[in-house]
C-alpha positions, 0 to 999 in steps of 0.5 A: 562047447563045440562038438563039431570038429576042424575040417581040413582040405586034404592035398590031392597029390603030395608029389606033384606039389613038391615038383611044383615047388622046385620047378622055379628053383630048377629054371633059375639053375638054367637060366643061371647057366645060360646067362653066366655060367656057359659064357664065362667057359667059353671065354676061358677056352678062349684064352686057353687057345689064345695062349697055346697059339702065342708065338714069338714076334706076337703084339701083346697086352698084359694084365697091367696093360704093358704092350710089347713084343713077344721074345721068348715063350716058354711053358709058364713065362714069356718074354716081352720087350717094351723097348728097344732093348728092354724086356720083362719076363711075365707069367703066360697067364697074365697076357690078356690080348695078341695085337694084330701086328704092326699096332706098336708101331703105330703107337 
C-alpha cells in the first residue's frame, strides 16, 4: 500500500502555451498566401485587364489554342477569324494571350 500521491507538473502559463500551439498553424497561412495564394490574384487581375484592353485587329490565342484575329469584341464574346474568311465566335474568357502583332503572319 502506497500512501504517497502522484506528483504532477503544474503549466506555468495556459495561454501562452495555446499561442505556441497555433503559432506554426499561423506561419503556415502566411506562407500559403505568399507563395499560392497572392500570385494567382495577381495573375487574375492580369487577365482582367488583358481582356478589358482587347480590341479589334488584336492577335490571340485561345484555351484550346486556336490562333486568330480579333474581328468583333463584344461584353462576352469575341469574334476571331482563323482564316481568311473564316471566324468563330468564342467566349472572352476563353482568350489566353494577345500576340504582338504581325505573329500570324509569320506562321
Amino acid at each position: 500500500m502506497s500512501f504517497i500521491s502522484n506528483a504532477f507538473a503544474q503549466g506555468t502559463g495556459g495561454t501562452e502555451s495555446s499561442l505556441m500551439s497555433f503559432l506554426p498553424l499561423i506561419l503556415m497561412f502566411g506562407v500559403l498566401y505568399f507563395i499560392m495564394i497572392r500570385p494567382q490574384m495577381k495573375r487574375q487581375k492580369e487577365h482582367r485587364n488583358m481582356l478589358a484592353e482587347m480590341a479589334k485587329g488584336d492577335e490571340v490565342v485561345t484555351n484550346g489554342g486556336i490562333v486568330g484575329k480579333v474581328t468583333k469584341v463584344g461584353d462576352a464574346y469575341v469574334g476571331v477569324e482563323i482564316s481568311e474568311g473564316t471566324e468563330i465566335t468564342v467566349q472572352k474568357a476563353s482568350v489566353t494571350t494577345i500576340l504582338p502583332k504581325g505573329t500570324i503572319k509569320s506562321l
